[in-house]
C-alpha positions, 0 to 999 in steps of 0.5 A: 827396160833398156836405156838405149835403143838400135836408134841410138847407134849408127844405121851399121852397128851390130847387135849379137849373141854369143855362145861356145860349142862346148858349153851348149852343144853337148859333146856326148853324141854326133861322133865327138872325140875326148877333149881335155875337158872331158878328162878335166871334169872327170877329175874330182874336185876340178868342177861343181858338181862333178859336172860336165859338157857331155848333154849340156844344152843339147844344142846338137839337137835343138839348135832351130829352136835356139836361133829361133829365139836369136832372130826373135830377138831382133839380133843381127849375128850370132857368135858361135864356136866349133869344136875341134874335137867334133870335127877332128875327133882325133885332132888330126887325119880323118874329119868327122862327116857327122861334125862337118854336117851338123855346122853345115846344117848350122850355118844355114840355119842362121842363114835362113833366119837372117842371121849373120855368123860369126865364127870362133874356130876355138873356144876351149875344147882341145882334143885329148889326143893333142893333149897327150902330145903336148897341146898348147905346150908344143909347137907342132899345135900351130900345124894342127890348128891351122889344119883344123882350121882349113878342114872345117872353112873349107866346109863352111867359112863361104858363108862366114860373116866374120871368123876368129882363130882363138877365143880369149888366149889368156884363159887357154893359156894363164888361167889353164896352165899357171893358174891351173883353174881350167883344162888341163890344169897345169900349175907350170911356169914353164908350160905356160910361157910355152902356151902363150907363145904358141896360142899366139903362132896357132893365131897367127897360122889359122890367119894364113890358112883362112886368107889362102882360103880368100876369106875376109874380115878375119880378127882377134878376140881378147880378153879384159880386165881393168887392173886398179891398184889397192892403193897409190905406192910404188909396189901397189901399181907395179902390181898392177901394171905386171897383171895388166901386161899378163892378161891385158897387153901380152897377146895385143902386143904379139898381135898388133907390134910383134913384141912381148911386154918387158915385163913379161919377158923378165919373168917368162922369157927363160921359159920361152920357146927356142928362137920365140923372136923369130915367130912374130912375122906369122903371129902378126898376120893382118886381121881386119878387126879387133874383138874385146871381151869385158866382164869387171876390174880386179884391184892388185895388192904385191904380196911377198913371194916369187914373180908374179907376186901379186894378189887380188884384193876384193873391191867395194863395187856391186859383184854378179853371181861371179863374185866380178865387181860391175865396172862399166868405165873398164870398158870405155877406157879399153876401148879407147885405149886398145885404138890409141896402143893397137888398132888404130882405126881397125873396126872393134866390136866388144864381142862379148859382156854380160853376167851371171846371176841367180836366176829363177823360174817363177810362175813361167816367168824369170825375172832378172833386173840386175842384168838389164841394169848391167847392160844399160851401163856397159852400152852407154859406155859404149855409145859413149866411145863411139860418140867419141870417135873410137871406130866401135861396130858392134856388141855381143851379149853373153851368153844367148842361154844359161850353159856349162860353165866350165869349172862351175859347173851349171850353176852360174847363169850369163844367159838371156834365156833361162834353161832347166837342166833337167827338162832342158825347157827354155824360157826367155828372161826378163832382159832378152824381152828387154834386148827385143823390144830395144832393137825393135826401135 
């Protein structure tokens, strides 16, 4: 059982659920266009399996029986993304009337349950379209994005109770371009210092338009991994520190100081976009709240070889079905860093944490223990920066079902809900009866 209850947190503080449009929807149906993950997973050897988000969870069609178990939980908001490509399916021109419909129909399903939304206008799924102009890689996306953005609020964001541009900048950016782990792929110095610049202009424009639409209580969502290094030398923590300013520091400086790292411009600036400096007026558009995901630390050893030049080292701690050590201080001490660097006294929410492990059915029943522990301790990290005065309104547990996960394929399961791929059935594991009977009291 959990630890802590809803009586342990201030009378306002926010309880939600996360998913993304992608991973659960299925984008096979309902007027869809390509995305660049469709191409990506039907590259061979780009996903587990070969497998891909074209049914996955079919929330498209069960999404009453999905937010039926959300509000049976107790939660006071879900955490849900659009898909650009439902609503654009060529990325610009005509909307969709079938996409619009069905976040329309979506909307007051949450509504009517009670429940808050809380939108991420992007989670990953770039239409292919965009991708063969460019995409992250050319600036015209920032115009695109910011309409895409007036086209799907224009339809819903009147019940919106919080919006976000972007989800995660580092994974649609790092990951997907110099690392090349994620759509589309690319191992490109030059590609991604291009997407980190503009993810950030897209951000910044998607802002605009949602204020000229009157919308309010619009943030940013990052992501976060401490980054400890593998020992106390000279080179070891300037590793680690370089990963810190890549994945850690990067987007929150353009965001809340209109600045790039030092560090970074050393090693991206000549990959920049032209006149890069002069952007910062729009990406520093004011937001009303800061948003943190946080799953584990990475420990940073320098190895020979160009910039960035560090690897990762494995850690001794506890790893979930991702291999990603259990780390609850990591979260305390951005929390309380993020106030004391960034925000200031902007409202935070820790808009995603969970983790993956191999959850099984047994006798109608999933039992996962590991899981309920994993949160007990990220919330008491939690209560444990609120108690200190860190201005932290609310947490979202990731992810409310077991779904596509990228690159891995259905494989690796975050949910609270366990689902048979095959069947498609549901079953509430163990910590969601854990989470309800928490926020019951």
């Amino acid at each position: 059982m959990l630890t802590l209850n809803r009586s342990d947190f201030p009378k306002d503080f926010m309880f939600g659920t996360a998913t993304s449009s992608y991973q659960i929807e299925g984008h096979g149906f309902g007027g869809a266009g390509p995305t660049h993950w469709d191409s990506f997973a039907a590259t061979p050897g780009n996903v587990t399996r070969a497998e891909n988000g074209l049914r996955a969870c079919d929330h498209y069609h069960r999404f009453e029986e999905d937010l039926d178990l959300v509000a049976a939980a107790g939660f006071d908001s879900y955490r849900f993304s659009t898909s650009w490509g439902r609503v654009m399916p060529e990325g610009r021109g005509a909307p969709n009337p079938e996409g619009l419909d069905f976040y329309d129909r979506l909307t007051d399903a949450m509504l009517e349950r009670g429940l808050k939304p809380c939108a991420t206008l992007y989670h990953w799924e770039l239409p292919q379209p965009l991708a063969d102009l460019g995409g992250w890689r050319n600036r015209d996306i920032a115009g695109w994005f910011a309409d895409f953005t007036e086209v799907i609020m224009g339809r819903i964001g009147d019940r919106m109770h919080s919006v976000a541009p972007i989800n995660e900048p580092w994974c649609v950016t790092w990951l997907s371009h110099f690392l090349g782990h994620h759509a589309p792929g690319m191992r490109d110095i030059r590609a991604t210092a291009r997407a980190m610049h503009h993810v950030l202009l897209s951000h910044g424009r998607s802002i605009q338009a949602m204020r000229g639409l009157g919308m309010s209580n619009l943030g940013a969502v990052f992501n976060f991994e401490w980054a400890q290094p593998v020992d106390d030398t000279p080179e070891a923590i300037a590793a680690a520190d370089l990963y810190d300013d890549i994945y850690n520091r990067f987007f929150l400086s353009g965001v809340f100081k209109g600045e790039y790292p030092e560090r970074i411009i050393d090693g991206l600036g000549e990959h920049l976009p032209k006149g890069w400096q002069d952007d910062f007026g729009t990406i520093t558009a004011p937001v009303d709240w800061c948003g943190l995901n946080y799953y584990t630390r990475k420990i940073i050893a320098p190895c020979d070889g160009p910039w960035p030049a560090h690897t990762e080292v494995d850690g001794p701690l506890p790893k979930t079905q991702m291999g990603w050590e259990i780390y609850p201080d990591g979260l305390y001490k951005f929390l309380k860093r993020t106030v004391a660097d960034y925000t200031g006294d902007l409202p935070l929410f820790v808009t995603e944490n969970g983790m993956a492990a191999a959850d099984t059915v047994v006798d109608g029943a999933c039992f996962d223990p590991d899981r309920i522990d994993y949160i007990n301790q990220h919330l008491q990290r939690v209560k444990q920066a609120a108690d200190e005065g860190v201005p932290v309104q609310g947490y979202f547990l990731w992810s409310l079902m077991d779904n596509f996960e990228w690159a891995l394929g259905y494989e690796k399961r975050f949910g609270l809900v366990h689902v048979d791929f095959d069947s498609l059935k549901r079953t509430p594991k163990a910590s969601y009866e854990a989470i309800k009977r928490a926020l019951s009291k």
